[in-house]
N, C-alpha and C positions, 0 to 999 in steps of 0.2 A: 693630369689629363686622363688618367685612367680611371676615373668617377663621370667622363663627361664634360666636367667643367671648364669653360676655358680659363686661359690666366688673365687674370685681370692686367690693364693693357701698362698702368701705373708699379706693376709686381715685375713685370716685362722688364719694363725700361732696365728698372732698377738692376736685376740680375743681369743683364747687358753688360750696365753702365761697369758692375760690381765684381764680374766675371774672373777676374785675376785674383782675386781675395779669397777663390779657392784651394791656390797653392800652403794656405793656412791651415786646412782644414788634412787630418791625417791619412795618407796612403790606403789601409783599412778599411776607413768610412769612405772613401771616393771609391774603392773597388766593390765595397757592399752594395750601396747603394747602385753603381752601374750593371751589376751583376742584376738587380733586381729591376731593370728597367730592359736589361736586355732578352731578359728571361718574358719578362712580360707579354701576354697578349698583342699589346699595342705598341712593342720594339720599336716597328719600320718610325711610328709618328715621336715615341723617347728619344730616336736617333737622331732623326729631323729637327728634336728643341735642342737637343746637348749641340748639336752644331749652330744653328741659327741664335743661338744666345752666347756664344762664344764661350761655353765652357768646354765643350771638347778641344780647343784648342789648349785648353790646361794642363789637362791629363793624357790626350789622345791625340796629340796633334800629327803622328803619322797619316793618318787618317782621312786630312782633308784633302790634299791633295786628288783623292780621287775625283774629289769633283772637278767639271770638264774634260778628267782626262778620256779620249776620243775612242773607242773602239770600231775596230770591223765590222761595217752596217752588214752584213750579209751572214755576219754570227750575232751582232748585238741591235739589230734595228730599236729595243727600247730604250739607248740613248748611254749614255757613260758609264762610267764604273760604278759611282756613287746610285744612278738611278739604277743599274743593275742589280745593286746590292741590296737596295732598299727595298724590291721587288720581290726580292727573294727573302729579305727577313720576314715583311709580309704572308709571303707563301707557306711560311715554315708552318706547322701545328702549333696549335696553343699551349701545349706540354711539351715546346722543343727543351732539351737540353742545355745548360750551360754551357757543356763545350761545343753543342751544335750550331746553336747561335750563335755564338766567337768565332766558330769554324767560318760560319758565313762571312762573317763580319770580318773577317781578315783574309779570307779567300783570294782574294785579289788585290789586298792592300800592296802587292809587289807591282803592279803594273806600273802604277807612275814613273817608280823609278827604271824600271826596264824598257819604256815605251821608247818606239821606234819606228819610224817609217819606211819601207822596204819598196825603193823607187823600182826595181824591176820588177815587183811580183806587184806594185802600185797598190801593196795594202798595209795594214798597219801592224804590226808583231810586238810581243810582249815576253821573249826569249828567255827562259828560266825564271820566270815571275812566280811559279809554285816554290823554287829554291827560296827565292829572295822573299817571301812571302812567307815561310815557314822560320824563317831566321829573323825578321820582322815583330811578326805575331809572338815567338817567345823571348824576345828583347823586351816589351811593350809587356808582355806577362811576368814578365822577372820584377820588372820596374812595380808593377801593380801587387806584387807580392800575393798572386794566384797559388796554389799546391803544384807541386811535381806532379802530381797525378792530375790536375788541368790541364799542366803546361802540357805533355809528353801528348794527350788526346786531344786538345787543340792545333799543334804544330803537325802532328798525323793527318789529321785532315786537312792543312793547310797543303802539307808538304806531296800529299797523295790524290788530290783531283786532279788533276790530271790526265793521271794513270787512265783514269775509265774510257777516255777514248780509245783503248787499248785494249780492251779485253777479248773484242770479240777474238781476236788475232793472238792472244796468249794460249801457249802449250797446256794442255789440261793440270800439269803438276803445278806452274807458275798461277794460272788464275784460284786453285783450291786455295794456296798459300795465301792468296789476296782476300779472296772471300771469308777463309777461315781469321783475320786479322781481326781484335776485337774493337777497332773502331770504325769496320765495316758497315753497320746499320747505321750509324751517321753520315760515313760518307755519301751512301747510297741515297741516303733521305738529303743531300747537300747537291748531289750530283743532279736530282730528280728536280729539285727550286731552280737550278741553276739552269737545265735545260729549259726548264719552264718557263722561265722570265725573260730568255734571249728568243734561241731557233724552236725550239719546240721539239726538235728532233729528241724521241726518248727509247730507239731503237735498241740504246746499251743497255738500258734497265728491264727491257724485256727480254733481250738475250739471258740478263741476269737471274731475272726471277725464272725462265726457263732451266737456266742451271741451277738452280737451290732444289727445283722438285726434282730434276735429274740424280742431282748430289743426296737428297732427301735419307736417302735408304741406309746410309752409313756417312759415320761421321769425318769432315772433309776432311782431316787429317787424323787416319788412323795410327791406333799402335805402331812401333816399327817393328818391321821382321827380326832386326837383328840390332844390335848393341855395341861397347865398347869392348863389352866382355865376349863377344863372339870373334870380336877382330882379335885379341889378344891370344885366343887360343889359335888362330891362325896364325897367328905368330907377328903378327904387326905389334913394333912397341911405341906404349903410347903418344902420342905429340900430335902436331897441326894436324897431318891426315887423314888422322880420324873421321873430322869433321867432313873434309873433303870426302871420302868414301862414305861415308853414313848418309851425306845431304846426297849424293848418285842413289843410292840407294833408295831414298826418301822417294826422290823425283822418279826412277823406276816404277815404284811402287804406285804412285799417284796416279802415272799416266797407265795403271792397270797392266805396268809389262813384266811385271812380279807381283808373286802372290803368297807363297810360302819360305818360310825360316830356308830350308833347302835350295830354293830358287836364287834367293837372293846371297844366301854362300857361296852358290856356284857363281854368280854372279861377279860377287867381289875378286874369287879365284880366276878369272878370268879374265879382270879387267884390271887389276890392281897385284904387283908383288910388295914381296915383304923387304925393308931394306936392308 
């Protein structure tokens, strides 16, 4: 389809009829080939045939289930998980990524099985569906024998939407940490389809992009003041709490209430003995 052409309706049947016969065909060439349809310009319409010809029930059949399953009209008024998703691979640029597209594309694969209805609050919940959505996505990536390096930046974004409702409300150390994480620019671009295709609400992204020019002037996670080897000479011997004193340190630093190797000694001297 991505020439224009429709499939002839007799080519149809047939692939329907035929669909199971691609459990034949090797792991390899079924992840090649979908990788290059998900990649594609015209994803949201590859999505739409791999399900309605019954071969994503071959390879992908976590998947279906999203369709009918029911979402909160008042965050998703454009209708289920399935049409929410397909809205948003649409949405995506033409140059999305590999693992941006998957990020979508499994972004909510956890909802079915989380789905729930919450008679007090009289709406529908989807409790931990980022968890169960990240553990999903690289079950489904293991099986398709994707790289460790897809699987680990796809389940990040599975596992980490969430979070962005969160930010504006994040301590200035906790959100650099987030921002500085390198599959940040896909979240962000995942976070942006997603609001896009539900409420429209895109009030985090612009706090966000407010904080990159804020953040701009130095890099969000600087050097650190201090080391393993300045604890040592204080006389801390080495073990767990290193980390534990170093990541204080870090966080001081971030949220700008140390600034100098001196600072942050006294610091440690203050807050931390030796055992």
């Amino acid at each position: 389809t991505s020439t224009g052409f429709q499939i002839d309706p007799a080519t149809w049947d047939s692939i329907r009829t035929h669909a199971s016969l691609l459990k034949r065909i090797s792991t390899e060439r079924i992840r090649e080939e979908f990788s290059r349809t998900i990649t594609h310009p015209q994803r949201r319409r590859g999505i739409e045939l791999l399900v309605d010809s019954g071969l994503m029930e071959q390879f992908l059949p976590e998947f279906l289930p999203t369709r009918g399953c029911e979402q909160p009209p008042q965050f998703h008024p454009e209708g289920d998980v399935y049409v929410h998703t397909l809205i948003m691979l649409e949405l995506l640029p033409p140059d999305a990524s590999l693992e941006l597209c998957l990020g979508v594309l499994f972004h909510d694969i956890g909802k079915p099985p989380t789905f729930e209805f919450d008679e007090a609050a009289d709406r529908i919940r989807f409790n931990g569906h980022d968890r169960v959505g990240a553990e999903m996505a690289e079950e489904i990536m293991r099986r398709l024998r994707y790289s460790n390096a897809n699987i680990e930046a796809v389940v990040a974004l599975v596992a980490h939407h969430m979070q962005f409702m969160h930010v504006q409300q994040m301590r200035t150390a906790k959100l650099k940490r987030f921002m500085a994480r390198p599959t940040f620019p896909d979240e962000i671009e995942l976070h942006r389809v997603d609001c896009t295709s539900s409420h429209g609400m895109l009030d985090n992204i612009e706090f966000l992009d407010a904080k990159t020019a804020e953040f701009a002037a130095e890099p969000l996670i600087p050097s650190p003041l201090i080391t393993g080897r300045h604890l040592i000479q204080l006389g801390f011997p080495p073990g767990p709490r290193f980390s534990e004193i170093l990541d204080y340190i870090q966080t001081e630093q971030l949220e700008g209430r140390l600034t100098t190797e001196q600072d942050a000694l006294a610091a440690v001297r203050e807050n931390f003995r030796p055992d």
